[in-house]
C-alpha positions as a Markdown table, in Angstrom:
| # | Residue | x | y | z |
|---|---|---|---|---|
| 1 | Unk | 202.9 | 89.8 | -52.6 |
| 2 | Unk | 200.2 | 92.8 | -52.0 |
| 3 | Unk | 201.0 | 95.2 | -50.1 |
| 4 | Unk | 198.5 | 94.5 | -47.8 |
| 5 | Unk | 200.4 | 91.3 | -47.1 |
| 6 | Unk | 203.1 | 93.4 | -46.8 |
| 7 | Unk | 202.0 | 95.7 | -44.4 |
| 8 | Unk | 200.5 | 93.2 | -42.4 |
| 9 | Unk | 204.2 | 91.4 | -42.0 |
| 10 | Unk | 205.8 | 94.5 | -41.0 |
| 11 | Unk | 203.3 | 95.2 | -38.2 |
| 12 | Unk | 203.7 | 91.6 | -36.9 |
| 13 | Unk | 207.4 | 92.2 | -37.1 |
| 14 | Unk | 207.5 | 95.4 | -34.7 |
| 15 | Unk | 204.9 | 93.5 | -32.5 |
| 16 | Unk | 207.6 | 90.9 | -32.1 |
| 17 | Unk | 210.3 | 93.5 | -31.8 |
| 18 | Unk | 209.3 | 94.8 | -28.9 |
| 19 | Unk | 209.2 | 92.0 | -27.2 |
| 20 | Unk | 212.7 | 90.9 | -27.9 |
| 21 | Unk | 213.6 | 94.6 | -27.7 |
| 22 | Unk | 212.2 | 94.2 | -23.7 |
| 23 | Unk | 214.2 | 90.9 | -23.5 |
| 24 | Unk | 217.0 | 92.7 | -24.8 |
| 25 | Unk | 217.0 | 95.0 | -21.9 |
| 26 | Unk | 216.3 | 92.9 | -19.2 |
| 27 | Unk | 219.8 | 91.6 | -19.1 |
| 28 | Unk | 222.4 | 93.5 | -17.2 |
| 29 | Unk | 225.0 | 92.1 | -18.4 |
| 30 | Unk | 228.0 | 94.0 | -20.2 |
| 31 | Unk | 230.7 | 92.8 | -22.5 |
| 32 | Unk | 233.0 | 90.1 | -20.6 |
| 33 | Unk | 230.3 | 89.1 | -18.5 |
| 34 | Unk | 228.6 | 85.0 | -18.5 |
| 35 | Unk | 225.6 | 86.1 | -19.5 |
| 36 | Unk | 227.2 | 88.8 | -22.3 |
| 37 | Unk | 226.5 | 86.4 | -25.4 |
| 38 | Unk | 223.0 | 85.4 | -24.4 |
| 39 | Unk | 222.5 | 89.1 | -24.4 |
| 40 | Unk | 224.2 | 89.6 | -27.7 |
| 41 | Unk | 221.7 | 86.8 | -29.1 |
| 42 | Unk | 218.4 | 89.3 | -28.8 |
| 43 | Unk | 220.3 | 91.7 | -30.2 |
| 44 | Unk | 221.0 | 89.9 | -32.9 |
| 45 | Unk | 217.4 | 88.8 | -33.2 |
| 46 | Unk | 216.5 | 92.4 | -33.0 |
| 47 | Unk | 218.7 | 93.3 | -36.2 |
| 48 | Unk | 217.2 | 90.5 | -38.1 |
| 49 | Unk | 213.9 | 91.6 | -37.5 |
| 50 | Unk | 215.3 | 95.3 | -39.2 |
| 51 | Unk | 216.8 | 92.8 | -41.8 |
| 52 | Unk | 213.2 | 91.8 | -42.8 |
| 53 | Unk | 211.1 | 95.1 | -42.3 |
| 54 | Unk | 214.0 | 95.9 | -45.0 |
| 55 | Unk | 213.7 | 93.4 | -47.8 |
| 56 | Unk | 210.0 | 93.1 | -47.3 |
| 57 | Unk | 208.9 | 96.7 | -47.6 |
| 58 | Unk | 207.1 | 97.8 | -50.5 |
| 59 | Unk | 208.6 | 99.5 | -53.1 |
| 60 | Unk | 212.5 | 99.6 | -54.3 |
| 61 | Unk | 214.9 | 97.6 | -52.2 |
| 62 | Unk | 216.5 | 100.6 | -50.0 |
| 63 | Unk | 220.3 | 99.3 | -50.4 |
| 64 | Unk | 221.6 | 102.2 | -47.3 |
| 65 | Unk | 219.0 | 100.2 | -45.1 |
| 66 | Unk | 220.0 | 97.0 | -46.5 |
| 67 | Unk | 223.7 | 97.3 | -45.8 |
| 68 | Unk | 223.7 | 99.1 | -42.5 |
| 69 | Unk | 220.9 | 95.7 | -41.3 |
| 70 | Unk | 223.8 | 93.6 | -43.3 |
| 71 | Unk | 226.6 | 95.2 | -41.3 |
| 72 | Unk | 225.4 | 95.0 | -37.5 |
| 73 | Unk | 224.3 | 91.5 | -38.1 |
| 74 | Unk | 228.1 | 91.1 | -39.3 |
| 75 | Unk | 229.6 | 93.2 | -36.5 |
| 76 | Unk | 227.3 | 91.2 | -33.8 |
| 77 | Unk | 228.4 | 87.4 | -35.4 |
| 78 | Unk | 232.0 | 88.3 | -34.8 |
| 79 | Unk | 231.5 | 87.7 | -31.5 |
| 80 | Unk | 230.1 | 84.0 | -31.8 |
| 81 | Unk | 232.7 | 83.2 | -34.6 |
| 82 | Unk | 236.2 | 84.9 | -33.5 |
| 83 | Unk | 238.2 | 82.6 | -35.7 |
| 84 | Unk | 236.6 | 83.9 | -38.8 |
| 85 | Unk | 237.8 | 87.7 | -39.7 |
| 86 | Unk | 233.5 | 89.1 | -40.1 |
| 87 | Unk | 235.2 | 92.6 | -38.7 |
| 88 | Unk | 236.6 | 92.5 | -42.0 |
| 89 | Unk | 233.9 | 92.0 | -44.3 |
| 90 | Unk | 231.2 | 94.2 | -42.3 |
| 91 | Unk | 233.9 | 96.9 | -43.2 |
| 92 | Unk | 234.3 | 95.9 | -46.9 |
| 93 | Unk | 230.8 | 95.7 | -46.9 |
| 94 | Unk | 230.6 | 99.9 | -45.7 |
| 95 | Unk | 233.1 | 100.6 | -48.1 |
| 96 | Unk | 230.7 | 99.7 | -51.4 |
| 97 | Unk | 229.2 | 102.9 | -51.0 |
């Protein structure tokens, strides 16, 4: 892919980032609350949308980047899958350094 290509997808992504970013912080709603996990989705969507500006920038994959993106989407999942232990491996995940 050129880096023009490149560029052009990163700059689409913060345009969309913002807008989920506003979403984001149009709900009130704090942990415990009915609305709490509809909250958590736009972050989530947020953190994927670091996830891509990451693998798609030009140049070396920055593996810091990569694994802090890897362990907030980890951290937020916990909270739609409590049976499975993703606590765990966003910490095993920190401890590869």
């Amino acid at each position: 892919m050129h880096t023009e290509q490149r560029n052009a997808l990163i700059t689409a992504s913060w345009e969309l980032h913002a807008q989920i970013e506003d979403a984001y912080t149009q709900f009130a709603a704090k942990r415990g609350d009915a609305e709490w996990l509809e909250k958590q989705r736009f972050l989530l969507a947020d953190m994927a949308l670091h996830l891509f500006q990451t693998v798609i920038a030009d140049g070396p994959m920055q593996t810091a980047k990569l694994q802090n993106n890897l362990y907030s989407i980890l951290t937020i999942c916990h909270q739609f899958f409590p049976h499975v232990n993703l606590s765990d491996s966003a910490q095993q995940l920190l401890s590869t350094e």
